[in-house]
C-alpha positions as CSV (number, residue, x, y, z in Angstrom):
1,X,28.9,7.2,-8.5
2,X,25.3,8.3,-7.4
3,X,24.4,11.4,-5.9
4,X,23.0,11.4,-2.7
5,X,19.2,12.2,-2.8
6,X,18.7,16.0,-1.9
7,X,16.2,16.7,0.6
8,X,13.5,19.5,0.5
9,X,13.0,22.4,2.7
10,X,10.5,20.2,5.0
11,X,12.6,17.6,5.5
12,X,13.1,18.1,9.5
13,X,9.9,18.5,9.5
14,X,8.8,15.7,8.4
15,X,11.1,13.8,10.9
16,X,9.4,15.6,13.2
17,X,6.1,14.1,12.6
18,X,7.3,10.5,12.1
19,X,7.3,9.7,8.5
20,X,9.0,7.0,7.0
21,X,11.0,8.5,4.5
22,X,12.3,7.1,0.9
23,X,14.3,8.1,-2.2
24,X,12.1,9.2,-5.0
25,X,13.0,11.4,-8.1
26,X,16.2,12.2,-6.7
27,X,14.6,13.4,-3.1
28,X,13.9,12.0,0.3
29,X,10.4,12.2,0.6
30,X,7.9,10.8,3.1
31,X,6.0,7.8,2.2
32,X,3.8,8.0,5.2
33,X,3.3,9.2,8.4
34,X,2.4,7.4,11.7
35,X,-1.3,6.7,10.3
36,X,-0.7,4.7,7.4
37,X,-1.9,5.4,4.4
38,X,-5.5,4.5,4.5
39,X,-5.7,6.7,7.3
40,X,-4.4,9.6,5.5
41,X,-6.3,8.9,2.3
42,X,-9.1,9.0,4.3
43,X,-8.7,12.0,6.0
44,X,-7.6,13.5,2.6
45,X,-11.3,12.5,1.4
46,X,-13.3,14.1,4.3
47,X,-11.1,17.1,5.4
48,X,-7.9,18.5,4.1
49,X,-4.3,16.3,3.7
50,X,-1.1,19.0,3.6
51,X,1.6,17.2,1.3
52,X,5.4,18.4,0.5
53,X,5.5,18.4,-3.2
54,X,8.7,20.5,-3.3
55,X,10.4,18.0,-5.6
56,X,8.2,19.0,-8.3
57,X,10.2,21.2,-11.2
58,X,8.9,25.0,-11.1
59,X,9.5,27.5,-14.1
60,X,9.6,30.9,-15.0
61,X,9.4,31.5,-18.8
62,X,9.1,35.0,-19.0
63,X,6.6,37.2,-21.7
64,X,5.4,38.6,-23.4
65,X,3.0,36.0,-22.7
66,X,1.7,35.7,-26.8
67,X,5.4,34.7,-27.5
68,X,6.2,32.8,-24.8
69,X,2.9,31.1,-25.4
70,X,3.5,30.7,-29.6
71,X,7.1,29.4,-28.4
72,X,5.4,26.6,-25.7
73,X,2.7,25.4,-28.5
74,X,5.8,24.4,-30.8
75,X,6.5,21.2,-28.1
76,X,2.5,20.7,-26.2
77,X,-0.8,20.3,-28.5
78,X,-2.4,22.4,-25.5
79,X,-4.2,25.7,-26.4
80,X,-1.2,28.2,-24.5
81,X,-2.2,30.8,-26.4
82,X,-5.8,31.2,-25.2
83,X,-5.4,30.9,-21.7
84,X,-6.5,33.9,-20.2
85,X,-4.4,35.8,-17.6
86,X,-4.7,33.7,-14.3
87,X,-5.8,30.4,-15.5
88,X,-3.8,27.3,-15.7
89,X,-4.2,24.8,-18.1
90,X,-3.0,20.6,-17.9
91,X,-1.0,19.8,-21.0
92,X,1.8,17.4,-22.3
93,X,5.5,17.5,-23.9
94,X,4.9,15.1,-26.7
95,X,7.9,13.6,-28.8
96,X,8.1,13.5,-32.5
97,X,6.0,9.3,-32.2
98,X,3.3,10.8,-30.3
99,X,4.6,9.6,-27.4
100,X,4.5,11.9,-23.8
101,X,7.5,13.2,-22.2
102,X,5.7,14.6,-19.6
103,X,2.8,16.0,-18.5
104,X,2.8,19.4,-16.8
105,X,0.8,22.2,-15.6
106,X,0.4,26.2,-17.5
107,X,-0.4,29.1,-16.1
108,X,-0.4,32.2,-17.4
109,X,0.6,34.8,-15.1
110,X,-0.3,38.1,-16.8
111,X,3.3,38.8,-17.5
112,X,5.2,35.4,-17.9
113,X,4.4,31.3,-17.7
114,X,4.6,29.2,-15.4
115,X,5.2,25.6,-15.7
116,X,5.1,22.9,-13.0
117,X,6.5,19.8,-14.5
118,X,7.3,16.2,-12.8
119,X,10.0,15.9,-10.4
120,X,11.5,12.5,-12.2
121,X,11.5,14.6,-15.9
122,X,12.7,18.1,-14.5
123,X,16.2,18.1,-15.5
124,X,15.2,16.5,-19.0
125,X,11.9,18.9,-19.1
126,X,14.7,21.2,-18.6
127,X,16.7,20.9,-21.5
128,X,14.4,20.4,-23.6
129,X,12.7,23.5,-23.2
130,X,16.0,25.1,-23.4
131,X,16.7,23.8,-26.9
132,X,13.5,24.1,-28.1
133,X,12.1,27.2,-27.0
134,X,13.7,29.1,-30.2
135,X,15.1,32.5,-28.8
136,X,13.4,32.2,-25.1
137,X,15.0,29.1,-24.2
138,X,17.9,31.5,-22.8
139,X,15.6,33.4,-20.3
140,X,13.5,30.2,-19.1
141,X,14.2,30.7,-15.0
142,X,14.6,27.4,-12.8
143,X,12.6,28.2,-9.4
144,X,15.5,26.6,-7.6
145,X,14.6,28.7,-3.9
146,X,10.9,28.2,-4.3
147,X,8.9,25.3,-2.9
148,X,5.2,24.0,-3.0
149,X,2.5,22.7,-0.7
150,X,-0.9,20.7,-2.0
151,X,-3.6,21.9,0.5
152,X,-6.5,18.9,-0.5
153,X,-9.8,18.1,0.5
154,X,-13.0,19.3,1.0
155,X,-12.1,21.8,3.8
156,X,-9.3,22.9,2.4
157,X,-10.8,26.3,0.9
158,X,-12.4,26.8,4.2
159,X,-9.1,26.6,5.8
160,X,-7.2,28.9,3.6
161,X,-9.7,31.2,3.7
162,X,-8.6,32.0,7.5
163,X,-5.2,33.1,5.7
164,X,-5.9,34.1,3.1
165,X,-8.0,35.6,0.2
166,X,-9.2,32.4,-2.4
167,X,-12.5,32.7,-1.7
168,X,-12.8,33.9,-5.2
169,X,-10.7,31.1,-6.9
170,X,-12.2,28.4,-9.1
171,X,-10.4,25.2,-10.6
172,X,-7.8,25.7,-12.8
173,X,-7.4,29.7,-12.2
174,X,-4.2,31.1,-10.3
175,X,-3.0,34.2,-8.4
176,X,-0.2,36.0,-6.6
177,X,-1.3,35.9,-2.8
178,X,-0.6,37.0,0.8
179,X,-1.3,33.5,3.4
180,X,-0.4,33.9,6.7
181,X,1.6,37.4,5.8
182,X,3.9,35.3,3.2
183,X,3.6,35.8,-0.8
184,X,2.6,33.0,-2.3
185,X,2.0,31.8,-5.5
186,X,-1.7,29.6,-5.4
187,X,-3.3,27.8,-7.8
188,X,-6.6,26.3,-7.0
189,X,-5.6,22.7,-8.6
190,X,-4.7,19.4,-7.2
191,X,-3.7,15.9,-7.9
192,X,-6.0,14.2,-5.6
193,X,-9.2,14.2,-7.4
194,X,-11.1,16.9,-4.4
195,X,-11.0,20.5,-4.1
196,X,-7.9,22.2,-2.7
197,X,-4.3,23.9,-3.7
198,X,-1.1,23.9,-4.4
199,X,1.1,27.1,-3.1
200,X,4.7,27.8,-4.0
201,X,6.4,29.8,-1.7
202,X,9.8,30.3,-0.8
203,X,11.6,27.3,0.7
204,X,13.1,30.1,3.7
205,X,9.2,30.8,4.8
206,X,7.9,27.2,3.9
207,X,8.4,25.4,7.1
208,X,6.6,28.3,8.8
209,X,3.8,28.1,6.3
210,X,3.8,24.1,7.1
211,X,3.3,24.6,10.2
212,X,0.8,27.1,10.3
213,X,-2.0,25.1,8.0
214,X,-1.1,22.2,10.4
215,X,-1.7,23.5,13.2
216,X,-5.8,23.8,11.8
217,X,-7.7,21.2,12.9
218,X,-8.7,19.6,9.8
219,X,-5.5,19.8,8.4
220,X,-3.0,16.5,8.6
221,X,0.1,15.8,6.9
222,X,0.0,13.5,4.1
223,X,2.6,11.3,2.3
224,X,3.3,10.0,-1.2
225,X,1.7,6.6,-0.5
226,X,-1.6,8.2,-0.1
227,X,-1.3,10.7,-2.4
228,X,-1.2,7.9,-5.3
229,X,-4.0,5.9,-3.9
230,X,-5.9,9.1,-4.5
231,X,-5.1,10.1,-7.5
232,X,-5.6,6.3,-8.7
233,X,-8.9,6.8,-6.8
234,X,-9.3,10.0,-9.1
235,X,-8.8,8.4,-12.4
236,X,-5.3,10.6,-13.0
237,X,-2.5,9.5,-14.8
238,X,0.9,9.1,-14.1
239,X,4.0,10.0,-15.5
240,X,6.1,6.4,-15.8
241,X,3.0,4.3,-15.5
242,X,-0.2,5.8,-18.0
243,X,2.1,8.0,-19.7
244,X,5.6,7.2,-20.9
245,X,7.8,8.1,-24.6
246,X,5.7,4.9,-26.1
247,X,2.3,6.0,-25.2
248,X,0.2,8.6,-27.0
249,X,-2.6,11.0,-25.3
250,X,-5.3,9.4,-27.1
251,X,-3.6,5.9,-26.0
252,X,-4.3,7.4,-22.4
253,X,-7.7,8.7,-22.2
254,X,-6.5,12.3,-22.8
255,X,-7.9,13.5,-25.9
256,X,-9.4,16.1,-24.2
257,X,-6.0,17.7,-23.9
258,X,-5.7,18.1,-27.8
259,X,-7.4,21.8,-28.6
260,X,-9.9,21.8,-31.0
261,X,-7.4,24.9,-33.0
262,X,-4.7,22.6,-32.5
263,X,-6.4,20.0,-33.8
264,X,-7.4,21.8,-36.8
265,X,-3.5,23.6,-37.2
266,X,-1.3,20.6,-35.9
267,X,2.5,22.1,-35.6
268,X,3.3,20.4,-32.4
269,X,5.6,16.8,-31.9
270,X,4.0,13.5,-32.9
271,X,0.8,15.8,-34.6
272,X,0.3,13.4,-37.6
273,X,0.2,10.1,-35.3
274,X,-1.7,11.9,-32.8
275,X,-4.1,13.4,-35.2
276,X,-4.2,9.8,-37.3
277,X,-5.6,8.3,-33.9
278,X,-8.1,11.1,-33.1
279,X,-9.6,10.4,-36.9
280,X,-9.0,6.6,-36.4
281,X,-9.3,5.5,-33.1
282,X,-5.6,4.0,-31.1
283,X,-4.9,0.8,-31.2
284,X,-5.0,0.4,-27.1
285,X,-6.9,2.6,-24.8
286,X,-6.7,2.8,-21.0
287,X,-9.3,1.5,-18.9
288,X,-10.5,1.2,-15.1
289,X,-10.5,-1.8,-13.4
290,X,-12.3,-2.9,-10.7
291,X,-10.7,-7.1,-9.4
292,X,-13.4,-9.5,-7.8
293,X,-13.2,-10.0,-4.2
294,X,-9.6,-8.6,-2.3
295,X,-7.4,-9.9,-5.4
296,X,-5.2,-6.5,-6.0
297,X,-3.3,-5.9,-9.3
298,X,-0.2,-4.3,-9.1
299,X,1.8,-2.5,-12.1
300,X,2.4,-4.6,-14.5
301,X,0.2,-7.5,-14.3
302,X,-0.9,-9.1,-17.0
303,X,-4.6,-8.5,-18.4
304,X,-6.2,-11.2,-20.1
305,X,-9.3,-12.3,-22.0
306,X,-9.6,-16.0,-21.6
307,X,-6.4,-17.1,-22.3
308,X,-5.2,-14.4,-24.3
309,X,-2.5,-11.4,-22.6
310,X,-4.5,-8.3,-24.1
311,X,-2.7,-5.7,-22.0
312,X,-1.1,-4.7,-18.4
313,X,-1.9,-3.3,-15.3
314,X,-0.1,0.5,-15.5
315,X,-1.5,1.6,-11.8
316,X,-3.0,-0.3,-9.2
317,X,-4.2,-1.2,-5.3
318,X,-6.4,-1.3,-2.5
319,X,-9.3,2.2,-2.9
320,X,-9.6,3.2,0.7
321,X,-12.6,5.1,-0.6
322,X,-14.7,2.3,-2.6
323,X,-12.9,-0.2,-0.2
324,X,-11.6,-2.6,-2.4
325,X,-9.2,-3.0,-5.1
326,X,-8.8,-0.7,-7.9
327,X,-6.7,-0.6,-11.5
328,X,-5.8,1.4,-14.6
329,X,-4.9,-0.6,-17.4
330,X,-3.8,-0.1,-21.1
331,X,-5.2,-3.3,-23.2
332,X,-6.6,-3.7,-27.0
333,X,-9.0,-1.3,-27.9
334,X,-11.4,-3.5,-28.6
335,X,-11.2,-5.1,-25.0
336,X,-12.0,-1.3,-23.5
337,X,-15.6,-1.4,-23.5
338,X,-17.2,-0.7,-20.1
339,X,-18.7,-3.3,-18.5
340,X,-16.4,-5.9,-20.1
341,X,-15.0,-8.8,-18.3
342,X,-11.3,-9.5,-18.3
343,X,-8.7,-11.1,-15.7
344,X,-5.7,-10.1,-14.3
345,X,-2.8,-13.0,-14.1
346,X,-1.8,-12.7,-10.0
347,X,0.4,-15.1,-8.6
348,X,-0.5,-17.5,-12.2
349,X,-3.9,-17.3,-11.5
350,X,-6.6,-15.6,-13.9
351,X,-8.2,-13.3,-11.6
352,X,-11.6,-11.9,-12.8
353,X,-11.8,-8.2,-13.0
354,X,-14.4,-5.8,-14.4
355,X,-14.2,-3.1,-16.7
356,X,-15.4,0.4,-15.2
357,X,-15.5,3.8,-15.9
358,X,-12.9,6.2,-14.6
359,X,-12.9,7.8,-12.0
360,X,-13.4,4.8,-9.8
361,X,-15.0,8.1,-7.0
362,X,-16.3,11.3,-8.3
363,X,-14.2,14.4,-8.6
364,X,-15.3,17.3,-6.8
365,X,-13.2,20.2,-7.7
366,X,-14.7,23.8,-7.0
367,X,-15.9,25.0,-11.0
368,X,-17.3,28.1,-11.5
């Protein structure tokens, strides 16, 4: 028998405001609003989108930090251990192929970790931390009570600011702070491609936080459908469609996530097989896409060249920002070379398509 979906502290809220709401990991979660989502993806874009991503797993491993870190570098290929108190740092759970179990967020926070992971892989994530973890598997703390907000856009710092004190906050960096009177948890990181925020709080003050960032005048809620059109937009991958158990980070574009001492030292899932394909290039890459004309590509769409099926579609639709279709695919490495021409099989037509660098628009995240 299936569970019923839960629901999130917002839920009401979202009611409130209209959206259309849909299962998703094991939640009810709004899709969209009244808008539509090329309105909210626009607004996103030129002001600042407020989105519920309270489904998302939050953890507590608790320090000292150079243990919990030497524990967590046992199951990521991330560089834990160097990541100075208040930063955050993307990384991956890899398996023992290469392959990704998940992609989550780091941060350390002076006296513990603290790991966002993906709703769909939390209870998994879960567990396998738990049995992995050597003797800190025991202490690793669920965030059950918490939830978090993604502030995004380009007037999003402006409008925290009036709340709060992030002035001083670049990408990727992370603090304990007061907004609107609540304590909050902030990280100045996003999944959106622009600048902006994500803020845990507890789920008793986060309808009241809600509704105070609504009620500025830049600031709109925003549902899942636009929040994947931007971070197609953005170039970001996935969990389920770039990245899956079959599908290594070099596979994915992500080398950049393999530290150059963890390079060198290995000791993490899948090392040799990732390592192998550092050294020796992967045998499929992922690519951008850009269809001719209105044609849009949708997950798992065939990618030719001529008559030849040389990958699939992993991510794809309409770019409310470049106005016009827009795809990530993973095809032969030797088809990946930008500026390429490939189709896309839609509706048994071979559609012609372009290869393009990623992102499809630029990120513009606040760096130091």
């Amino acid at each position: 028998m299936n569970e019923s979906p839960q629901k999130t502290a917002l839920y009401d809220l979202h009611l409130e405001l209209g959206a259309r709401m849909v299962p998703f990991a094991g939640y009810l979660m709004p899709v969209q609003y009244p808008s539509g989502i090329l309105a909210e993806h626009r607004h996103t874009r030129a002001s600042a989108g407020l989105f519920d991503v309270s489904h998302m797993g939050q953890i507590l491993l608790p320090g000292p930090v150079p243990e919990a870190a030497a524990a967590l570098e046992r199951l990521v290929p991330g560089d834990i251990a160097g990541l100075g108190s208040g930063c955050q740092r993307y990384t991956l759970l890899t398996n023992e192929a290469g392959g990704v179990r998940d992609d989550l967020m780091v941060t350390n926070a002076g006296d513990h970790l603290y790991l966002v992971v993906n709703a769909a892989c939390k209870e998994t994530d879960v567990a396998h931390l738990r049995a992995h973890l050597d003797g800190l598997g025991g202490a690793l703390e669920v965030l059950e009570d918490r939830g978090l907000l993604a502030l995004q856009g380009p007037s999003a710092a402006e409008v925290l600011a009036r709340h709060g004190a992030v002035g001083d906050m670049v990408f990727m960096t992370a603090a304990m702070v007061e907004i609107a009177g609540l304590s909050c948890r902030v990280s100045r990181s996003g999944y959106s491609g622009e600048d902006g925020f994500e803020i845990s709080v507890a789920n008793q003050d986060l309808e009241n936080l809600a509704r105070i960032l609504l009620a500025e005048p830049e600031v709109e809620a925003i549902g899942l459908g636009a929040r994947d059109t931007l971070r197609l937009e953005a170039g970001l991958c996935l969990y389920g469609h770039e990245l899956d158990a079959e599908t290594t980070p070099i596979e994915a574009g992500l080398a950049w996530t393999i530290a150059k001492r963890r390079r060198q030292d290995g000791g993490f899932p899948g090392a040799d097989v990732i390592l192998d394909q550092l050294a020796r290039g992967p045998a499929r890459r992922r690519i951008g896409l850009r269809p001719e004309g209105r044609v849009l590509a949708r997950e798992g769409t065939e990618v030719m060249a001529e008559e030849t099926v040389v990958g699939r579609v992993t991510s794809g639709g309409f770019g409310a920002s470049v106005e016009g279709p827009v795809a990530m695919a993973s095809v032969d490495a030797g088809r990946a070379e930008v500026g390429g021409e490939l189709g896309l099989m839609v509706r048994g037509t071979n559609q012609p398509a372009r290869v393009v660098a990623l992102p499809f628009v630029p990120h513009r995240y606040a760096k130091a």
